[in-house]
Backbone as CSV, one residue per row, in Angstrom:
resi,resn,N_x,N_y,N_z,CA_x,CA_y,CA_z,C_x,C_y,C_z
1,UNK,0.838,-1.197,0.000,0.000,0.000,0.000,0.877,1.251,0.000
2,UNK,0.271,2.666,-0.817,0.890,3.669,-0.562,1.196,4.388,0.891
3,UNK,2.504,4.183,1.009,3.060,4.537,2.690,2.195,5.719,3.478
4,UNK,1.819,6.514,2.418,1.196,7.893,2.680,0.001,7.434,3.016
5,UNK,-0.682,6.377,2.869,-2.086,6.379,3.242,-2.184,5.154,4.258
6,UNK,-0.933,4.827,5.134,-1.190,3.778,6.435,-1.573,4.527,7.065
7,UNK,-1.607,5.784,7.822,-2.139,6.059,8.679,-3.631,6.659,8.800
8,UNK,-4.317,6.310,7.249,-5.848,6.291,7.321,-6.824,5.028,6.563
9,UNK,-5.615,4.087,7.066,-6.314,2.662,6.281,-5.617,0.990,7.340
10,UNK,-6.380,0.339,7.144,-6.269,-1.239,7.317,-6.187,-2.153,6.615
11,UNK,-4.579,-2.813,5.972,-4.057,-4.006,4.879,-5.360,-3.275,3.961
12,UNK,-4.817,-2.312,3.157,-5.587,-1.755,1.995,-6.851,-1.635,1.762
13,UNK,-7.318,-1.323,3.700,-9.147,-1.349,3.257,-9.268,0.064,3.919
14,UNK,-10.205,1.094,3.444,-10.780,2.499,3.950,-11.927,2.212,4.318
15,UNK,-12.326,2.638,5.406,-13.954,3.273,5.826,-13.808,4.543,6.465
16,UNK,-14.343,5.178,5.192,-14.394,7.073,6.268,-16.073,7.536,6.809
17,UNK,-15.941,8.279,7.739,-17.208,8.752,8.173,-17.338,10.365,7.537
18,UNK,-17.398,10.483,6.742,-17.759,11.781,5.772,-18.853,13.280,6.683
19,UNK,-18.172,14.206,7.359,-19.324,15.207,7.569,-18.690,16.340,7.342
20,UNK,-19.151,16.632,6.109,-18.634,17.399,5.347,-19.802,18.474,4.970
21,UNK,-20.920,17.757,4.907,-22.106,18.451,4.148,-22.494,19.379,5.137
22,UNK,-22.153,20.135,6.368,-22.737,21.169,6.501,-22.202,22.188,5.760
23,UNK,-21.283,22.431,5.126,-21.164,23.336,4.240,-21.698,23.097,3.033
24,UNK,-21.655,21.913,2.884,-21.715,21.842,1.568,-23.320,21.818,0.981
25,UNK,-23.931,21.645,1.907,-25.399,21.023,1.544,-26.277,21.751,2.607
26,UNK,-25.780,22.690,3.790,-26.517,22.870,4.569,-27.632,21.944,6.050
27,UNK,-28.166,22.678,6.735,-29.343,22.486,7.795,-29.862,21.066,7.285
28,UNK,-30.256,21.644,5.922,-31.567,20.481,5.884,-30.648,18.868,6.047
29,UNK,-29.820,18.475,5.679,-29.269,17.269,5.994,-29.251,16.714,7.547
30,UNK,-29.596,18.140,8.389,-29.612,17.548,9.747,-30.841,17.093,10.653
31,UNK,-31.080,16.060,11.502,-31.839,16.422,12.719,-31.384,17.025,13.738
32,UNK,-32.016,16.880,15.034,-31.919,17.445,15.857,-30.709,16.624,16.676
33,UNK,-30.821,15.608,16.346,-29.090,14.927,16.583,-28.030,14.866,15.521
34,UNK,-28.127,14.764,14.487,-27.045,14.737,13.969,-26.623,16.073,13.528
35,UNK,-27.291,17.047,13.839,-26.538,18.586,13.131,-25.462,18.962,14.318
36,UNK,-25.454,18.120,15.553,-24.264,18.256,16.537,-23.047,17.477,15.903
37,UNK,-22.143,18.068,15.771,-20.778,17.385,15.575,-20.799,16.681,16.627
38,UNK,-20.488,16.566,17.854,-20.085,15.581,18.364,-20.416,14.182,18.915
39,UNK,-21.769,14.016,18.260,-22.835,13.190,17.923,-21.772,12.288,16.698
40,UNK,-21.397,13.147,15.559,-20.689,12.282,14.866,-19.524,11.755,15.164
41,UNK,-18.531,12.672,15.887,-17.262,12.289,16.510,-17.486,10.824,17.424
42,UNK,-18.376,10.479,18.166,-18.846,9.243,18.920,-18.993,8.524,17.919
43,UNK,-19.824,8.408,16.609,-19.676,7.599,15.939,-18.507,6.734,14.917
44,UNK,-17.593,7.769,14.950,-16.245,8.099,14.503,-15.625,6.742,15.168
45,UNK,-15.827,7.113,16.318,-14.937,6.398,17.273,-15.511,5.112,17.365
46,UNK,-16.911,4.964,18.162,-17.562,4.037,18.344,-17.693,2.921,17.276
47,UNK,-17.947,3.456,15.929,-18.049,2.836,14.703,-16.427,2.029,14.238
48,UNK,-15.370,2.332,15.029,-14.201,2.168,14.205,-13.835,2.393,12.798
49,UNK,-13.865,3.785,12.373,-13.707,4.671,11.375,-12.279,4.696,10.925
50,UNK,-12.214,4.213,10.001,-10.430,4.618,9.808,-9.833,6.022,9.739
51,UNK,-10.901,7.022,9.548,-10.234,8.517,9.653,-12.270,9.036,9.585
52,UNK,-11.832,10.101,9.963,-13.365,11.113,9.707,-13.200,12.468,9.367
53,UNK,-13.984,12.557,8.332,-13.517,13.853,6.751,-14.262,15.036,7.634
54,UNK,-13.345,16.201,7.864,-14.173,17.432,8.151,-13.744,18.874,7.489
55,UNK,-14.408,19.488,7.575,-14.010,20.957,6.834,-13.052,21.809,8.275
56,UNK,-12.144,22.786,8.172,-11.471,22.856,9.186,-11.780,23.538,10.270
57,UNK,-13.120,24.276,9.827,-14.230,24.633,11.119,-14.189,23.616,12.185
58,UNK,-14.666,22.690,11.767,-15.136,21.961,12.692,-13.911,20.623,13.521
59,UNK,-13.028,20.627,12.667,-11.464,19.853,12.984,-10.829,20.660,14.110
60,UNK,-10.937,22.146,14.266,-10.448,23.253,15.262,-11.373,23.091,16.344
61,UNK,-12.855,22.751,16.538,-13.304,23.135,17.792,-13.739,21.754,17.931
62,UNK,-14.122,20.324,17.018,-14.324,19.293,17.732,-13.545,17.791,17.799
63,UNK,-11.995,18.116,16.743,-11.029,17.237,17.276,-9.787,17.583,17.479
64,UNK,-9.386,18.854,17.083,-8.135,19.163,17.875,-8.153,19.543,19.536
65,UNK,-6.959,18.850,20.080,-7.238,19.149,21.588,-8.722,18.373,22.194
66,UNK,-9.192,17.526,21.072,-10.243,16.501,22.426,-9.668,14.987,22.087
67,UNK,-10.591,14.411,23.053,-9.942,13.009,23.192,-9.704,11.794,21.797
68,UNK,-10.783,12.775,20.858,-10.800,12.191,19.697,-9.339,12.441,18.773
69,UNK,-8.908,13.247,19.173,-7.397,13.586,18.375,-6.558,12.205,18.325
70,UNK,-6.553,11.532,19.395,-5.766,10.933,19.309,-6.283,9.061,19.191
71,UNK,-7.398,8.931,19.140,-8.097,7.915,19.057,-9.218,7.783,17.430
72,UNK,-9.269,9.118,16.327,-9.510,8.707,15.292,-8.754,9.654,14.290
73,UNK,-7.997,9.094,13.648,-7.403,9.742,12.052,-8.558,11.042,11.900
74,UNK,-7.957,12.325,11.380,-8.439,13.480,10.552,-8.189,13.395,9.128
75,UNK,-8.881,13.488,8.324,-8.577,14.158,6.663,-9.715,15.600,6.845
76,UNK,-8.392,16.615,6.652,-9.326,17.695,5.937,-9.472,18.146,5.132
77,UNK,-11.149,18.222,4.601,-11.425,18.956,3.488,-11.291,20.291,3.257
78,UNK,-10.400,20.671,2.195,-9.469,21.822,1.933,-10.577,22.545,1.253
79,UNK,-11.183,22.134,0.154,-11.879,23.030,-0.323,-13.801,22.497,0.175
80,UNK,-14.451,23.413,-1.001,-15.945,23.359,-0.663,-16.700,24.580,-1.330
81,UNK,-18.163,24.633,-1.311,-19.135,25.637,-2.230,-20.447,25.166,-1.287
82,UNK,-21.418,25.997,-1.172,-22.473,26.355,-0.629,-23.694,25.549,-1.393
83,UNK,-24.744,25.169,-0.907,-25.872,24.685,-2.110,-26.473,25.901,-3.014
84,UNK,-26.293,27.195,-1.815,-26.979,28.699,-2.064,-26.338,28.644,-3.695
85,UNK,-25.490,28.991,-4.036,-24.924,28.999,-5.224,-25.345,27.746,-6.270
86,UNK,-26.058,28.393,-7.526,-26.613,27.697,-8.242,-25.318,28.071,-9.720
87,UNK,-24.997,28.438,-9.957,-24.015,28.734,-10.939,-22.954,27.227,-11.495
88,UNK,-22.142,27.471,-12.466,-21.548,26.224,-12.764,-20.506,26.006,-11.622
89,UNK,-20.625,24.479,-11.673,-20.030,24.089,-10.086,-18.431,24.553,-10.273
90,UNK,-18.332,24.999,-9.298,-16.530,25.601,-8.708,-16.441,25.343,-7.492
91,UNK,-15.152,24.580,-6.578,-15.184,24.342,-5.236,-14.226,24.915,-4.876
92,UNK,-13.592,26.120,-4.583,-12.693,26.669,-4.318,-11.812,26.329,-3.121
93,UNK,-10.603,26.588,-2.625,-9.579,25.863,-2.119,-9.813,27.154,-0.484
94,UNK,-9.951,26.607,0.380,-10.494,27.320,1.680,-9.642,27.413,2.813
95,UNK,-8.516,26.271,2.759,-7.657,26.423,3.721,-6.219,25.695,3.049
96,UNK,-5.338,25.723,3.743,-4.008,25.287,2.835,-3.778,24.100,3.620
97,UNK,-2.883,23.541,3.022,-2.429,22.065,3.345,-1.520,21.959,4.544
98,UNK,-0.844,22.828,4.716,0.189,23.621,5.841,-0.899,23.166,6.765
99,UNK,-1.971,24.487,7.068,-2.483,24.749,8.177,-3.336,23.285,8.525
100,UNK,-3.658,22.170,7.393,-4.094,21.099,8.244,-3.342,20.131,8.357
101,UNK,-2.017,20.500,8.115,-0.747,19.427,8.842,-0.761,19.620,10.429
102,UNK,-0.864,21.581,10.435,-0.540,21.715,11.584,-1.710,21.641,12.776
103,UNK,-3.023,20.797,12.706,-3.477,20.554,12.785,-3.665,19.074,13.602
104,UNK,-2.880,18.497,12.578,-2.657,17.092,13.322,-3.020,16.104,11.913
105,UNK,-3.866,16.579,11.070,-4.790,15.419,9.664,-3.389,14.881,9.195
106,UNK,-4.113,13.409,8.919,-3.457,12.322,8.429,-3.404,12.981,6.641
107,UNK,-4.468,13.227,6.187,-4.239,13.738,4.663,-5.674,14.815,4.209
108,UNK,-5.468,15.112,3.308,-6.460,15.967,2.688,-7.188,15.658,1.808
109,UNK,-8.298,16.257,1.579,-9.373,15.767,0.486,-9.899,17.490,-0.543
110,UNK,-10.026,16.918,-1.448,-10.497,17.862,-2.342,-11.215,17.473,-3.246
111,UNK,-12.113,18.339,-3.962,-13.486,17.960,-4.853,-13.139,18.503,-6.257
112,UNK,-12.934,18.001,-7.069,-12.832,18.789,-8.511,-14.243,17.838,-9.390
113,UNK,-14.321,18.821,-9.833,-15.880,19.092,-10.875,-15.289,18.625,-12.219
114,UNK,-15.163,17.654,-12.657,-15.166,16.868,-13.993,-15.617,17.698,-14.850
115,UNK,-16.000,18.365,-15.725,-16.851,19.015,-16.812,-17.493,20.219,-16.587
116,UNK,-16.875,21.098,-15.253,-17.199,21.944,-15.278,-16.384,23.335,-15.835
117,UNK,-17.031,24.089,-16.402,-16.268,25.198,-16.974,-14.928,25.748,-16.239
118,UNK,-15.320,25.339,-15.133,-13.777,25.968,-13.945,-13.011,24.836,-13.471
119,UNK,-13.281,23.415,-14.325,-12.012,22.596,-13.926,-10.594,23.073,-13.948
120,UNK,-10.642,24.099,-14.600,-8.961,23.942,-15.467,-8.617,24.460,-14.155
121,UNK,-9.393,25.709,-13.176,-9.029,26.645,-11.822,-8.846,25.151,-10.833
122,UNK,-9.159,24.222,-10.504,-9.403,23.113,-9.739,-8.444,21.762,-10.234
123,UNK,-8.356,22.277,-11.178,-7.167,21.505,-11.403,-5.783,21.412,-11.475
124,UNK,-5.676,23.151,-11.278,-4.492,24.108,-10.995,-4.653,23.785,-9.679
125,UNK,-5.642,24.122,-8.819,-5.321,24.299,-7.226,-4.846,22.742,-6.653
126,UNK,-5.565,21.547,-7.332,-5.336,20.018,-6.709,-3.709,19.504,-6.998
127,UNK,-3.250,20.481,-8.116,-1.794,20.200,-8.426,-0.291,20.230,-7.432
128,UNK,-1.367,21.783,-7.471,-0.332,22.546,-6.115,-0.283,21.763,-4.692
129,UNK,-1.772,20.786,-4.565,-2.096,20.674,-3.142,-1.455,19.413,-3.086
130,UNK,-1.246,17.804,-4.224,-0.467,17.209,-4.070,0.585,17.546,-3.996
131,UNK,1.503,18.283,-4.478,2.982,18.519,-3.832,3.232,18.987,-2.867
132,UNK,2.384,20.057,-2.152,2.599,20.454,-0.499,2.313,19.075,0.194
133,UNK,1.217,18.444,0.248,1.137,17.872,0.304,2.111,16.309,0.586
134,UNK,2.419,15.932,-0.492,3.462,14.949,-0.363,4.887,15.470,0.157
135,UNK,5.108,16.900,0.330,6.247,17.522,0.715,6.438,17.175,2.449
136,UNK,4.917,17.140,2.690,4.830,17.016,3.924,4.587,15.557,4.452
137,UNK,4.311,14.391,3.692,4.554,13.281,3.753,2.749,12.751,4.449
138,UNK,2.139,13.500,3.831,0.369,13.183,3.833,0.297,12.652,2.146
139,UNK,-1.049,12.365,2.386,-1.603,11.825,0.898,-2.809,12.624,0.540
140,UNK,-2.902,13.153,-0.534,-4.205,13.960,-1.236,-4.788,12.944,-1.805
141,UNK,-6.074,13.438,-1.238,-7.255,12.442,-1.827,-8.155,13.457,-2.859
142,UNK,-8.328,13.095,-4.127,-9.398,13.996,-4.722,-11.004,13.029,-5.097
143,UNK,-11.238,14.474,-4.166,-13.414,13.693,-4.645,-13.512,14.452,-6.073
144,UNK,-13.996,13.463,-7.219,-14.008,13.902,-8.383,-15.471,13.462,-8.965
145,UNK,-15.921,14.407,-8.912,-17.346,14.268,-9.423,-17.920,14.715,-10.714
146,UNK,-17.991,14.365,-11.904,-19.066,14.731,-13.024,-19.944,15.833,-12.797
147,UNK,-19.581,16.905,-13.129,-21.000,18.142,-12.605,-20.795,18.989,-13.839
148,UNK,-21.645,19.740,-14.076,-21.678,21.146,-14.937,-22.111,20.726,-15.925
149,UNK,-22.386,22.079,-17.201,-23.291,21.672,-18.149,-22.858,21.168,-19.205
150,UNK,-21.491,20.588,-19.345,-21.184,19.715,-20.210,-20.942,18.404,-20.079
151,UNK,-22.080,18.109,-18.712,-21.953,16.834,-18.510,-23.161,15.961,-18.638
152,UNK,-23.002,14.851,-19.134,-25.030,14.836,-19.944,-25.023,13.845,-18.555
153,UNK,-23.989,12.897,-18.204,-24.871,11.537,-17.128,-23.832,11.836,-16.487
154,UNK,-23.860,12.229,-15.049,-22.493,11.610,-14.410,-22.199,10.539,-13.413
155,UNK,-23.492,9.606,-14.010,-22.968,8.178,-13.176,-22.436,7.137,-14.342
156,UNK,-22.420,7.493,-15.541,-22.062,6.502,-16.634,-20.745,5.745,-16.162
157,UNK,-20.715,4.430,-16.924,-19.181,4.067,-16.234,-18.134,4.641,-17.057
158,UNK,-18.705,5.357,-18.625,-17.431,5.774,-19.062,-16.908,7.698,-18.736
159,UNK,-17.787,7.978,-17.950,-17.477,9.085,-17.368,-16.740,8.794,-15.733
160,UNK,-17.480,8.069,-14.729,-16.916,6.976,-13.868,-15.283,7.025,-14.069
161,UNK,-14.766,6.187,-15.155,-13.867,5.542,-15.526,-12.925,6.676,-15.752
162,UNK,-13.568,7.803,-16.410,-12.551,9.295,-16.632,-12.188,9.831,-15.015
163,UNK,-13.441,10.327,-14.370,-13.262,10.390,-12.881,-11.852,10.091,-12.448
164,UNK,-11.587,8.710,-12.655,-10.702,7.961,-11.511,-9.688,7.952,-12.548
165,UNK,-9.364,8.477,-13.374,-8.032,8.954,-14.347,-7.407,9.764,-14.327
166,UNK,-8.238,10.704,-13.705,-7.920,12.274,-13.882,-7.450,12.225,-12.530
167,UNK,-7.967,11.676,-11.925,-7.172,11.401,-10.237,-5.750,11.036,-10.584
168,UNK,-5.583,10.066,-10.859,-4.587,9.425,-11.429,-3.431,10.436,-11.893
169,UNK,-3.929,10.917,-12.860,-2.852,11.917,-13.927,-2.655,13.328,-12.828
170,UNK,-3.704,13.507,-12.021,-3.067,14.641,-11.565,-2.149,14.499,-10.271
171,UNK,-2.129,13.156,-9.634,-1.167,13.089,-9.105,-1.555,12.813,-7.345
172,UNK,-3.042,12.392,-7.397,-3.902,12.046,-6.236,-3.244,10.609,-5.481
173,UNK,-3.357,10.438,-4.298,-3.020,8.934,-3.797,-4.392,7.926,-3.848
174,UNK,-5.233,8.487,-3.596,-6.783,8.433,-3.779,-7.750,8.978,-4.101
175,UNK,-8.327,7.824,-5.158,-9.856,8.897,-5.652,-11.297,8.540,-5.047
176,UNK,-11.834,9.257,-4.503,-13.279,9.402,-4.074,-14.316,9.454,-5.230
177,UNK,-14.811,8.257,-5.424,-15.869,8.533,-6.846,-16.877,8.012,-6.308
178,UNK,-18.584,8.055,-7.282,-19.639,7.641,-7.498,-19.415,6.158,-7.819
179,UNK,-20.651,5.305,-7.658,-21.040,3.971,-8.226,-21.463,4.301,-9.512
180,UNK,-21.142,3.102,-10.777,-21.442,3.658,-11.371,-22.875,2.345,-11.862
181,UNK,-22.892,1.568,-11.285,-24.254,1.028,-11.711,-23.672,-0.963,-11.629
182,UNK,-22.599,-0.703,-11.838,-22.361,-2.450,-11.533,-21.207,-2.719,-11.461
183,UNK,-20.676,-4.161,-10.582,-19.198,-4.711,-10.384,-18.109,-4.610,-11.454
184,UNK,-18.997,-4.684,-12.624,-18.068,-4.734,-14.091,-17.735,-3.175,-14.632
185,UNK,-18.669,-2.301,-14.065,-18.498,-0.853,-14.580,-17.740,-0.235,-14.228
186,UNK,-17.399,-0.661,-12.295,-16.505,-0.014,-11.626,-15.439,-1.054,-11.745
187,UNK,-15.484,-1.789,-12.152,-13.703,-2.337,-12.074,-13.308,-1.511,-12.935
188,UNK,-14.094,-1.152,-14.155,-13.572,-0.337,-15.333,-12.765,0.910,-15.025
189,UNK,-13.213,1.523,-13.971,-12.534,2.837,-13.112,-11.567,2.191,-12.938
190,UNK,-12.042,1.225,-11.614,-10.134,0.882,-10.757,-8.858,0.600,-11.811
191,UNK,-9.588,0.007,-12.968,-8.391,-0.455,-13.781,-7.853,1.208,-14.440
192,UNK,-8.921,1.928,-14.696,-8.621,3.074,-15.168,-7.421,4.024,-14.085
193,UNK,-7.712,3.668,-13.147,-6.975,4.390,-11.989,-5.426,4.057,-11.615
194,UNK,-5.302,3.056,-11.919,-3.888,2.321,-12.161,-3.224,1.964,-10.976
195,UNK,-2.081,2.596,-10.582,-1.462,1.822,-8.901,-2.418,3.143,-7.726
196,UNK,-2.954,3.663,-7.863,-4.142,4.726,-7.387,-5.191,3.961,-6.647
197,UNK,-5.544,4.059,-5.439,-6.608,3.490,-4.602,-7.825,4.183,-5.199
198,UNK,-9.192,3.413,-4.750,-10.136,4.189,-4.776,-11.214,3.980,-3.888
199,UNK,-11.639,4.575,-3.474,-12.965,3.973,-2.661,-14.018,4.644,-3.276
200,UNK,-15.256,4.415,-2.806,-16.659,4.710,-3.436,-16.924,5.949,-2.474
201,UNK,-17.502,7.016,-3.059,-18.668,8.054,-2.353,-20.143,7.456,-1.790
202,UNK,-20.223,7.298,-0.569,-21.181,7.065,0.032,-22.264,7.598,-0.835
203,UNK,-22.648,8.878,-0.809,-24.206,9.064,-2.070,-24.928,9.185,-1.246
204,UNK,-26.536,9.423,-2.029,-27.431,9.523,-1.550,-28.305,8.401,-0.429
205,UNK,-28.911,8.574,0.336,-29.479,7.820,1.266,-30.189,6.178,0.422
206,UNK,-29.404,5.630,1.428,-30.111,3.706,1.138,-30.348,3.391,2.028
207,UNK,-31.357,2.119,1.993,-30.988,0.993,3.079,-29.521,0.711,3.451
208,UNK,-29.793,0.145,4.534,-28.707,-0.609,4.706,-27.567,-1.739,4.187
209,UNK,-29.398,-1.975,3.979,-28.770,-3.815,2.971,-28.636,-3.163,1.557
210,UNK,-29.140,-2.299,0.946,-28.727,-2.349,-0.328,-27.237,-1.464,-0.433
211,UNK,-27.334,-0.653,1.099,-25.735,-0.080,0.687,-24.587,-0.818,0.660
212,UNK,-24.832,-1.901,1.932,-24.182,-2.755,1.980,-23.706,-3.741,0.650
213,UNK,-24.626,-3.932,-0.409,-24.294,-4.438,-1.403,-23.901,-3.492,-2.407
214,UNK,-23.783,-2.618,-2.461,-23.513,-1.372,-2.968,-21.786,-1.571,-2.811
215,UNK,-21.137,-1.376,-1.205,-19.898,-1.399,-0.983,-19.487,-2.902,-1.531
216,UNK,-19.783,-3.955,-0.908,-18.916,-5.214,-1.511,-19.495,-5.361,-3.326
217,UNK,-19.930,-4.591,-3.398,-19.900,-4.289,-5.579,-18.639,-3.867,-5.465
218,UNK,-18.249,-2.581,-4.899,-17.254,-2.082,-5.051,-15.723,-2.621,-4.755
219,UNK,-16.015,-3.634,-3.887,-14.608,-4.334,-3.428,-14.652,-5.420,-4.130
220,UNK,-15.626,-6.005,-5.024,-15.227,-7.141,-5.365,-14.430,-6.412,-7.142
221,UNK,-14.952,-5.059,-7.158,-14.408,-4.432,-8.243,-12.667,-4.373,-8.527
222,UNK,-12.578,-4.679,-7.149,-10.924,-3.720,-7.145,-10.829,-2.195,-6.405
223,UNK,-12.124,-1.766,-5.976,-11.725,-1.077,-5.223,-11.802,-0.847,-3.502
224,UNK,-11.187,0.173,-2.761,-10.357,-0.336,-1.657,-11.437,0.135,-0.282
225,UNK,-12.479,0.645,-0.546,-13.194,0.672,0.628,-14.416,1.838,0.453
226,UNK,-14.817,3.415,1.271,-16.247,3.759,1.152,-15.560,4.647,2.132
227,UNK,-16.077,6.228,1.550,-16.180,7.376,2.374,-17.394,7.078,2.521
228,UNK,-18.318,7.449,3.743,-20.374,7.358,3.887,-20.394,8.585,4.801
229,UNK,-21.201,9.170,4.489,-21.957,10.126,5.506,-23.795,9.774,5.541
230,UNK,-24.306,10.369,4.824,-25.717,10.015,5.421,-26.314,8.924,5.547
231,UNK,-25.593,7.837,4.710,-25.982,6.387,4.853,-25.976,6.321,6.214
232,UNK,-24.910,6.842,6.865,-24.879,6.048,8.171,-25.532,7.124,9.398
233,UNK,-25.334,8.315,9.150,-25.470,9.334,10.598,-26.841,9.806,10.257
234,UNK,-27.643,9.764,9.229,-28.947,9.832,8.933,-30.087,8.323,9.455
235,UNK,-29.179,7.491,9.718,-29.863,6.529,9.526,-30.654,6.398,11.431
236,UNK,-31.188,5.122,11.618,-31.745,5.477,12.530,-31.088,4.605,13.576
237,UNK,-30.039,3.908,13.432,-29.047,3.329,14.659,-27.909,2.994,13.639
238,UNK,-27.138,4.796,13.969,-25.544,4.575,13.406,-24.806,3.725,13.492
239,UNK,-24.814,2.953,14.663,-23.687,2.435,15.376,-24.163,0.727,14.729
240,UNK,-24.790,0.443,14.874,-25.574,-0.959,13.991,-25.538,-0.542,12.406
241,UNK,-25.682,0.069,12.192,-25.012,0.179,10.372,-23.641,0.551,10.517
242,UNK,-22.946,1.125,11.182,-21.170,1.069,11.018,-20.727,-0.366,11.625
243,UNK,-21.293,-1.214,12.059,-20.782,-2.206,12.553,-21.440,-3.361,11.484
244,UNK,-21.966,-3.152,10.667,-22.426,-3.680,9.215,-21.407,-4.012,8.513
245,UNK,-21.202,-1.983,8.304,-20.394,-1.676,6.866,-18.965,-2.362,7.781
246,UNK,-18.569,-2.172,8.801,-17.154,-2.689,9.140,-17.306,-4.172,8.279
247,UNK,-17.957,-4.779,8.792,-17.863,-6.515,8.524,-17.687,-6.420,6.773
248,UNK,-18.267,-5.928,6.383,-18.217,-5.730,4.408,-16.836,-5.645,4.821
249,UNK,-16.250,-4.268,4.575,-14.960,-3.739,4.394,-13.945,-4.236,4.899
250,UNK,-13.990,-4.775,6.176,-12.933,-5.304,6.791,-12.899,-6.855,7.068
251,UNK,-14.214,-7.241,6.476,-14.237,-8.701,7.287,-14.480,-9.177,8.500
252,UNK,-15.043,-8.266,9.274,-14.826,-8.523,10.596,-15.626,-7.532,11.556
């Protein structure tokens, strides 16, 4: 495995707990329990999370300096965009790679927009952020998603398959992508992705059981494990669906 990514993985398997979407998506994703961070940080822990993705708001007031610092892996998400903004998707770069070394995060995550008019700006900034990055002996992860108006499907597997290339070529340790509809579609990525990990984007809300078959699609693909957020902290006993998805991912 890439050396840079032992300290947010197990013999080449990922499970991240993703809470990311209050910026990104806003209120409405929350109840009255889960819009508390530290509702998720327990699950973090409790769940045995190999790292848990946050924007650096919330890495400053609910795991640096608490007990969670040192009992679950950080990746922070560097960049991000509002739902308020309806315009062609751009995720601009919000904090530097420096300031979430100094932090304590195991590695960083970033979102670039496949087909959107402002890739070329996002693809300049993810360049820069793998080499600070690896300068500092973390691993950049890019979430690469199909968006904007030159994109007709962006769950196809041959858009999929570009996704986890462009990771690749720009110099990512890991790519964060979509399902793209079956075991054979997404191997098509992993193979596309080359000595490059990948795990799946958790997505929109499932069952259990069908997410669950959702992730071992993905591992029997070739790829290496599952960022999840609302699958699991939306659901209605977190801790019994992370102790699910563990057994998929890890076996155990």
């Amino acid at each position: 495995m890439n050396e840079r990514l032992e300290k947010i993985g197990t013999n080449g398997r990922f499970m991240f707990l993703a809470y990311d979407q209050g910026l990104e998506h806003g209120p409405t994703d929350f109840n009255d329990i889960n819009i508390d961070p530290e509702h998720i940080m327990r699950i973090a822990l409790e769940g045995k999370y190999s790292a848990v993705i946050l924007q650096k708001g919330l890495a400053l007031k609910y795991w640096k300096g608490t007990p969670y610092e040192k009992k679950v892996p950080l990746i922070v998400k560097i960049n991000g965009k509002s739902s308020a903004w309806k315009g062609e998707a751009y995720s601009p770069q919000n904090t530097s790679v420096d300031f979430a070394h100094s932090l304590g995060a195991s590695a960083v995550g970033y979102t670039i927009y496949l087909g959107s008019e402002y890739e070329y700006k996002m693809f300049s900034e993810f360049g820069k952020i793998v080499e600070d990055a690896h300068r500092l002996g973390m691993p950049a992860i890019a979430w690469v998603y199909p968006r904007g108006k030159y994109v007709e499907k962006d769950d196809s597997p041959e858009i999929t398959a570009y996704a986890a290339r462009i990771a690749l070529e720009l110099g990512a340790d890991m790519a964060k992508i979509k399902y793209c509809g079956s075991t054979e579609s997404f191997a098509r990525a992993v193979k596309a992705a080359g000595k490059m990990r990948v795990v799946l984007s958790g997505g929109n809300k499932n069952t259990p059981e069908g997410f669950y078959q959702v992730v071992q699609s993905v591992l029997d693909a070739g790829g290496a494990g599952v960022a999840v957020g609302r699958n699991v902290w939306q659901s209605d006993d977190p801790l019994k669906v992370s102790q699910g998805l563990h057994k998929v991912v890890f076996g155990k």
